[in-house]
Structure formats: C-alpha cells, structure tokens
N, C-alpha and C positions, 0 to 999 in steps of 0.2 A: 452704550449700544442698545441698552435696552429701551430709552427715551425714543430712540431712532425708529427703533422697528415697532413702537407705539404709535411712532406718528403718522407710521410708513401704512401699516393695520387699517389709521384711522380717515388718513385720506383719502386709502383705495376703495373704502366703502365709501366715503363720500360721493366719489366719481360713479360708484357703482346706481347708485341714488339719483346723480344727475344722467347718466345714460337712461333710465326709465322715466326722469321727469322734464326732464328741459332739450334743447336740442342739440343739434352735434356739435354746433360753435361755442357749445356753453362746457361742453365735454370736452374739446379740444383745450380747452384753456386750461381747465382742472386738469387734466393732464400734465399743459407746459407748467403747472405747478406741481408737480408731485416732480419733475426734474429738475425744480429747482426748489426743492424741501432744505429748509433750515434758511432761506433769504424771506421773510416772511413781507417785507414791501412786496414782491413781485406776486408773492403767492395770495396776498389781500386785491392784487390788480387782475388776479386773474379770477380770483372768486366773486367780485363786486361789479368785472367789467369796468373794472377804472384803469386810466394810465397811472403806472408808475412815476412817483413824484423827481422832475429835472434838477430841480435844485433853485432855488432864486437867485439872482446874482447878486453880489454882494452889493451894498450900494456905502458910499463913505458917506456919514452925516457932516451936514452943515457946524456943529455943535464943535468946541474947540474942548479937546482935554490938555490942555496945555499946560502943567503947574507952572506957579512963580515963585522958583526958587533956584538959588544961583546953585554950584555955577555954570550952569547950562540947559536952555530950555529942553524938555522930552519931546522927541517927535513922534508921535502916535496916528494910528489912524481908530477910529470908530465905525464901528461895523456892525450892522443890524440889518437883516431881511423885514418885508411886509410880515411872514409869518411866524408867529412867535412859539406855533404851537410843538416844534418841535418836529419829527420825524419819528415811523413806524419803527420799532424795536426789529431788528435783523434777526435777533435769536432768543431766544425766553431764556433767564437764568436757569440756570441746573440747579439740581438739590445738592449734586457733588462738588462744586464748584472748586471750594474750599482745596479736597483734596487733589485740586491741581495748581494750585499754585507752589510757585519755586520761589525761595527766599534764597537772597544770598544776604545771612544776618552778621552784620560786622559788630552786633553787643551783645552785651547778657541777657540782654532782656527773651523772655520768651514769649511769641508773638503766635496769640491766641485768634488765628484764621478765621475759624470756623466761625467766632464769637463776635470779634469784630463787624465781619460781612452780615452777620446777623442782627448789626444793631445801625438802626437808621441813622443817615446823616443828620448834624445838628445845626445844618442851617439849608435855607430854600435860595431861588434865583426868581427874582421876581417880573416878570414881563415887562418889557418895554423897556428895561435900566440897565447901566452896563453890566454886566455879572461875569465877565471873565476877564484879566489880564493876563498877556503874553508878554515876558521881561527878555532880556539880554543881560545876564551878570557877564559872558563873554561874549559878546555879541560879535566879536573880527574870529571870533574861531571859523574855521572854511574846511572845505573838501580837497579829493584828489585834486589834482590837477588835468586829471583825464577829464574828458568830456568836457572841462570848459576851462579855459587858461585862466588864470588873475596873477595881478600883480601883486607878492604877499609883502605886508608888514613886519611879518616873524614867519617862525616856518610853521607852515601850515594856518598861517591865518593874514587878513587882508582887510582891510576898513572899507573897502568895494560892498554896500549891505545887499546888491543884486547877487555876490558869488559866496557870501559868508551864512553865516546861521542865523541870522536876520530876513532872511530869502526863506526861509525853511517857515520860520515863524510867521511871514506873511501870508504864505499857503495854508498855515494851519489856521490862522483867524479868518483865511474866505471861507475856509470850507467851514468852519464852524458858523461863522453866519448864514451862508449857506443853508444850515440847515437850525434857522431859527435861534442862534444864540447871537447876545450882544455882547461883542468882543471889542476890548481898550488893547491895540499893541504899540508898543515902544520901542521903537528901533536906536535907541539911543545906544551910543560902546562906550559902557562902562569900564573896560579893561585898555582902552585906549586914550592916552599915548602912558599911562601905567597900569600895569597888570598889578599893582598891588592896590590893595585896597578896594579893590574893582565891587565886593561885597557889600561895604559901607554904603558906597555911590548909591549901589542897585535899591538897597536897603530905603535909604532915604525917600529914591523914588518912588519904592512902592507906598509906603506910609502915607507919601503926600499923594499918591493915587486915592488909598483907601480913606483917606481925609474927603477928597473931594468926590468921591463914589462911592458911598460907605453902601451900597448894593452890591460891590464886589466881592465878591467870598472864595472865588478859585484864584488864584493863581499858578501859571506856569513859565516858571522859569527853565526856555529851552536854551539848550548846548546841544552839541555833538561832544562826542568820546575821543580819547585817544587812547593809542595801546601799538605794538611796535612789538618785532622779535628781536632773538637777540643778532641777527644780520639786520636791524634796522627798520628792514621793513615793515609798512604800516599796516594792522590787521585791518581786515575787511567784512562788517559783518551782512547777511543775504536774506532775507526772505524773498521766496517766491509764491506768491500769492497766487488763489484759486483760477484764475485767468491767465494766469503764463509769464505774468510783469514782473521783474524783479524790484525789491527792495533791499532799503538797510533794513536793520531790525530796532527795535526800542528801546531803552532800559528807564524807566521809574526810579527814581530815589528818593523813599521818605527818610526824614531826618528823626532823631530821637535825642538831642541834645545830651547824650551821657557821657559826653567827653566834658561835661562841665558849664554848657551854658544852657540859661532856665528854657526850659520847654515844656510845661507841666501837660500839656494839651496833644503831646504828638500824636495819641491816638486817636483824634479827629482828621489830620491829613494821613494818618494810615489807612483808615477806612475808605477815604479815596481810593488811597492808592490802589489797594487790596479789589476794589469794584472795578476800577479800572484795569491792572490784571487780567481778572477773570473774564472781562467781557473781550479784551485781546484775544487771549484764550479760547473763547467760543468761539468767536467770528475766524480768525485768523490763526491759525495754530501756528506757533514759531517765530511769530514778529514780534513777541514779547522776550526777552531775556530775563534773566533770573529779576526778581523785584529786590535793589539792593536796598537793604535797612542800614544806612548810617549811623554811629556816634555823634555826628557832627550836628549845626542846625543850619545851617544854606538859607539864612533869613528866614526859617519856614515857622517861625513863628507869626508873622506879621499878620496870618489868615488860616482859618481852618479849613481851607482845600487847597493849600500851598506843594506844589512839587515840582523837584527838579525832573526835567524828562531829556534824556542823551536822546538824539535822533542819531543813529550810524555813528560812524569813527574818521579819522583824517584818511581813511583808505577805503572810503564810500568815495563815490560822484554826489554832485548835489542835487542830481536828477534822481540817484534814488533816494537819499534822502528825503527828497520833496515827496515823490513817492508814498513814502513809510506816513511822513506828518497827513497824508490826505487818506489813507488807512487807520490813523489814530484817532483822526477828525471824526471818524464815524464811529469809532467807539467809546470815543470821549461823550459826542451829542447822544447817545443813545443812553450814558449810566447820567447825564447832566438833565437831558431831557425827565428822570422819574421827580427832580426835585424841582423844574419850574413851574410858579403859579401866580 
C-alpha cells in the first residue's frame, strides 16, 4: 500500500504541474491516468499523447518447423509479429514480491524465494528466432462440456484440437506473438490413442525441437487440471478479472527431480517460475494458484525455462480457460520481454 500511495502523491503532483504548464486536454489525459494507475501502457499513452498499443496480428511464417522423425510428423505453427521489441511493462516489480508468493512444496527441499527472484536468469531470447515452445504431453485433455459440446475420446477429453487443450495453446502462442515474441506451437496428441508413455513421445519431440532451434530456451508444456469431489463432481476453478470477465485460474509446476531422476539444474526453471508467479500476482491477483514444486521432472530438463502450466480443470469451459491463457500471455510477454536482445 505504501508503493500505491507513492505513486498516487507522485502523480497528483504531476498533473498539478501540468495544469499550470500545458493545457486542459493535456490535463484531462493525466487525469484519465491517475484512474488507471498501475496499467502503466495506458498511463505512458496518456502522458506522451500516443495511442495505446493494439496488438499486431499474428502472422504464421512461411518457414516449416516440421522435424523428421518417425513416428509421426509435429504440427506446429510459427508465429512472429513485425515488432520484436516487446511491449510496456503493466506493473514495475515490487521489492516484496517474494513475500507473496505461495508454494505448495511437495519435497524437502527448501526454496529460497527471495534469493532465487533475486538472481538473473541464465539465458536471453534472441530477436527474430523462435524462443518459445508450446507442447502438448496431453494434448486430448478438454473442458466442461458446457458451453461447447465435443465428442469425447475418454472422459473429459476429445482428439477435436478446436475443443481440447490444444485450442487453449493456440490462444496463448497468438497472444504471445502478439506482443513481440516468436512462438514454435505443436499440436500434436501425444497421449493419444496411448496415454502411456505420452511423456517419452512429448520428450523426444522437444529435443528434436531444441535440435533444430537451439534459440529456444522456454518451454511450455500446457494441460488443464483435474480434481473432482467426492460426489464426483468436477471442481471448477474462477478468476475474475479487473473488468468483470471471468476466468479459470493457473497453476505453474516447476519440477525438481528428487523422486530420483537427474535434474541438477531445477533451479533455473524455478526462477522462471517464481517471476512468473509474481508478476500474476501483480497484474492479476487470484489467477495464480499456489506454485506447485514437484518431486517429479515433466521432461523439464530438456531447457532452462521449461514448465508445466494447468490452465483451469475439467470443470472450467474452454472459453474461460481461453480466457486465463490470454491473461497469462501478458504476464508471460512482460517477465520474457526483460530477457530479449
């Protein structure tokens, strides 16, 4: 609060400034920024006289990311705007950050917040080259069945990639090019027609991504959640966002291999995580759920900005799910945006 009523101190002097030097339309604007304090795009449009930036539309390159390796080609799309530069930060880090994130830690390990977020990431995203992939280790996992029927394959999931978690992922690679990043997504269903093994599959494919894009340093491997009472029914998880729109909500899962397989590196996709977090946190309060730390490693060795990210549950729609991904987009591009050069 204190940060708030700094900023709040700092800007009514400004305006107070511009009513004695500029004129009313130039005070009128600083105004409509002081009501919209803490969206700092809007408030740099109104202090500069520039529009607030639309967004570029996505454009899919000519260029194939297609590996060749059996047995079955990846369908991918590539996605890059003209503008590479990124987009205006929404909120400036806090100095407390730290003390608000929520861990839900399923190891021993003790996971030093503060220390992490305080230590730069150890690699960049280089202009013009892919730098992020979006995978599918379940890609047929799907939504309610409110709001939009499909035909399922198992319960709660459908090989349809327009009504499953494949749909969610395409939303989140426009929005991220969108706003300046170059995104490789794979709609490929790795858990179909066997859900075992579905890890291996996924595994292989990212490898021979990062083979052939060795600029890729994030990856995100989306799913949606499941969870159920014990009448069966499916939980449903909500955010509603600063505007009235409902959402699901998020969960992050960084891996830390201490059930037994080598991960000596996790604390470089922790630090992800942990930025990402926090910047939910700012922008969005409550579309983050606790950050779960696994024993497990979800292939997240493969790259040092590897995570699993749950968009909602089988008891979301996939409208809000879509939703939540085009909310994350913006706080993904904002902690992704300090490390492109």
């Amino acid at each position: 609060m204190k940060g708030y009523f700094k900023k709040f101190i700092l800007l009514a002097a400004f305006c107070a400034v511009l009513r004695l030097l500029f004129s009313p339309a130039a005070l009128e604007k600083a105004q409509a920024a002081l009501r919209e304090l803490g969206e700092n795009e809007r408030f740099a449009a109104a202090m500069l006289g520039a529009q607030p930036s639309a967004g570029h539309e996505a454009v899919i390159s000519g260029e194939s990311a297609e590996p060749s390796f059996s047995p079955s080609p990846l369908q991918n799309l590539v996605l890059q705007t003209a503008s590479p530069a990124g987009r205006l930060f929404l909120v400036p880090p806090k100095e407390d950050e730290s003390a608000q994130v929520e861990l839900k830690n399923k190891t021993s390990y003790d996971i030093d917040v503060a220390g992490l977020l305080s230590e730069p990431l150890s690699y960049t995203l280089k202009v013009g080259t892919p730098q992020v992939l979006i995978i599918h280790t379940h890609g047929s996992e799907a939504y309610s069945q409110q709001g939009g029927a499909y035909e399922e394959s198992d319960v709660s999931r459908t090989t349809d990639k327009t009504k499953n978690v494949v749909q969610v992922g395409t939303v989140l690679a426009e929005e991220l090019a969108a706003q300046g990043l170059t995104v490789l997504h794979d709609t490929e269903l790795y858990d179909y027609p066997s859900y075992s093994g579905s890890y291996s599959r996924s595994l292989a494919a990212v490898e021979e991504y990062l083979r052939k894009y060795p600029t890729v340093k994030v990856v995100i491997d989306l799913h949606r959640d499941s969870a159920s009472g014990e009448n069966g029914n499916a939980f449903r998880t909500e955010y509603v966002a600063p505007d009235g729109s409902v959402s699901s909500q998020i969960m992050l899962i960084a891996a830390t291999g201490e059930a037994g397989l080598s991960f000596p590196n996790w604390q470089e996709n922790m630090k992800l995580a942990l930025r990402l977090q926090t910047r939910m946190g700012a922008l969005y309060p409550g579309l983050a759920r606790p950050l779960l730390v696994s024993d497990q490693r979800y292939n997240q060795h493969a790259a040092p900005g590897y995570l699993l990210v749950e968009v909602g549950t089988d008891g979301n729609t996939l409208a809000e799910a879509e939703a939540a991904a085009r909310l994350f987009a913006g706080c993904m591009a904002d902690v992704l945006g300090e490390i492109v050069e």
